[in-house]
N, C-alpha and C positions, 0 to 999 in steps of 0.2 A: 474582480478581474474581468475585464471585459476580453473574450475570445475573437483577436480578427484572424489571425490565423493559424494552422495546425500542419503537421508537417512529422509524420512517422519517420523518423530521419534514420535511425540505424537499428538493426535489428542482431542482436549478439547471442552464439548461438553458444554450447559447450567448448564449441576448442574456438572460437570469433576473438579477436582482439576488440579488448575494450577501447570506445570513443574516449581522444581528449577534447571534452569541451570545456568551453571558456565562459557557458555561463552555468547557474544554482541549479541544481538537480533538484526533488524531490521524489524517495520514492517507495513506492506502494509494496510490501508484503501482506500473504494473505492464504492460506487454506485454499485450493482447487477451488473449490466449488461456495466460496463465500462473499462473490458477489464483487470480484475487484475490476472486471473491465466495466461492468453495469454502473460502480461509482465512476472510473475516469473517463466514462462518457458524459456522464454526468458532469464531472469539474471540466469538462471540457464544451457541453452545451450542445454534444452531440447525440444521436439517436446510437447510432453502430460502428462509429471510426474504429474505436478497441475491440477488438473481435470478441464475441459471446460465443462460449459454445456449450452447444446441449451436452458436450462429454468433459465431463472437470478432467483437470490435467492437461489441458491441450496448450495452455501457453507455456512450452517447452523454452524460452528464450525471453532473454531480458529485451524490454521496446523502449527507446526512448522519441518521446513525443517534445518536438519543437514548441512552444506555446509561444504564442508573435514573438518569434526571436530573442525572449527576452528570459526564458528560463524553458528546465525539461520535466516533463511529467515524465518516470521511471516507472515500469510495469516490471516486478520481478516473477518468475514463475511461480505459481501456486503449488504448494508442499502438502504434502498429507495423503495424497489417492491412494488407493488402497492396489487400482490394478497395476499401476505403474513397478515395474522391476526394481529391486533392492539399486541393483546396478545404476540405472537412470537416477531412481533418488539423490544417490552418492554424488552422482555429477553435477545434478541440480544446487545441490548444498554447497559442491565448489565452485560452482556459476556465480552465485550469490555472493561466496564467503570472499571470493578474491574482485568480485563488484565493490562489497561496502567493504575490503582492504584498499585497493588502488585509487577510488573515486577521490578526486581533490575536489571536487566541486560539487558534494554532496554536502548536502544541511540536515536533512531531514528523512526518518523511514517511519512511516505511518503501515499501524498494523492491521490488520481488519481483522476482526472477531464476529463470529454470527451471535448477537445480541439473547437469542431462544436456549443459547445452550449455554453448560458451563465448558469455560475453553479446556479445550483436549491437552490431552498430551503432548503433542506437534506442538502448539499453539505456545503450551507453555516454554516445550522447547527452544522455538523461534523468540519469543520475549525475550529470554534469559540470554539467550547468544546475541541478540541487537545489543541488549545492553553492554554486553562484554564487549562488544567493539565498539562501543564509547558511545554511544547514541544513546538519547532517550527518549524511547520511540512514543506516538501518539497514540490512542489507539481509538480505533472506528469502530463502534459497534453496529454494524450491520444489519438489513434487514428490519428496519424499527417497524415497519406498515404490519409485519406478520403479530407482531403482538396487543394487546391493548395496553392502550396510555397510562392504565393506572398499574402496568406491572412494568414499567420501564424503570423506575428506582431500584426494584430490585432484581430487576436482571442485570444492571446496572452492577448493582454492589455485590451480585455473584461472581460476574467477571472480575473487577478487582481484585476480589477475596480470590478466585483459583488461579489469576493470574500473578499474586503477589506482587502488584505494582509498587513500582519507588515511589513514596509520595510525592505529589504533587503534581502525579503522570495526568495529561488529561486523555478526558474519552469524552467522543462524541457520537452521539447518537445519531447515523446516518438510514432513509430510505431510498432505496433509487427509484421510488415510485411516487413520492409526493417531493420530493429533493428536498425532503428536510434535511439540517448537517451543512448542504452545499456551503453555503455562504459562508458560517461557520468555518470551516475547513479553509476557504480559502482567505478569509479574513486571516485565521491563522499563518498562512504560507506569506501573505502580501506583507503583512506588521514583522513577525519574526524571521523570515527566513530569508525572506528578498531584501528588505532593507539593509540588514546585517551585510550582504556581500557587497550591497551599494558603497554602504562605510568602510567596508574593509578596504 
């Protein structure tokens, strides 16, 4: 995908009426603090368009990002912070829940997982519920630079194994430091997700 241009078009907050767009969403779930605006600055070719912050939790609101008018990168808030209010959590879950209900022009939610650990219980919770709403999410293992190459199989097959993936889920092996994954990922979005609505 070549990036000519970018366009944070709408920003939906807990009580925001959801965007109808008319073209393919794709979109990003992930743990506060697991590295998800870092990737879609990354699939975007940007330094800081997606806001980074030093405090996980802070993307309180779903973003969706214009890409040359031709599809939207979806940023869903980050789940899991530990300081965030029971109450907030709850809202957040129906931000989400009635997102990947309503979305007619969503394809795809890609999960991110921090690669170093085995996925939490959040983690596995959010897998199990994408699935239930009919998706069969991707997942991204994050953070690849923090480890050595020779333990990526098996952090690899740790995830899987706690995540109890359906087979034939894939994961990629994502860094936002060396942008290994990038091309990958979106090779994936260009072949399956955008041709598909081409055809439809």
């Amino acid at each position: 995908m070549v990036i000519k241009n970018i366009n944070l078009e709408t920003v939906c907050g807990i009580t925001s009426v959801l965007p109808e767009n008319d073209k393919p969403e794709i979109a990003f779930a992930g743990k506060s603090n697991v590295g998800k605006s870092s990737l879609i600055n990354a699939l975007m070719n940007r330094k800081s368009y997606a806001r980074i912050s030093a405090t996980p939790g802070k993307t309180q609101t779903i973003n969706f990002y214009n890409i040359n008018d031709e599809m939207y990168l979806v940023d869903l808030p980050g789940y899991g912070y530990a300081k965030v209010s029971e109450q907030e959590k709850a809202q957040w879950g129906k931000l989400i829940e009635r997102y990947l209900h309503t979305s007619s022009q969503l394809r795809a939610v890609f999960l991110l997982i921090d690669i170093r650990h085995a996925p939490s219980a959040n983690d596995k919770m959010m897998y199990h519920w994408i699935v239930e709403q009919g998706y069969q999410p991707i997942i991204i293992a994050t953070k690849l630079d923090k480890i050595k190459r020779s333990q990526v199989q098996k952090c690899v097959k740790i995830l899987k194994e706690g995540l109890e993936l359906v087979p034939g889920t894939k994961v990629i092996p994502f860094s936002s430091q060396t942008k290994q994954g990038r091309d990958e990922i979106w090779e994936l979005i260009e072949t399956e997700y955008l041709n598909q609505s081409e055809e439809a």
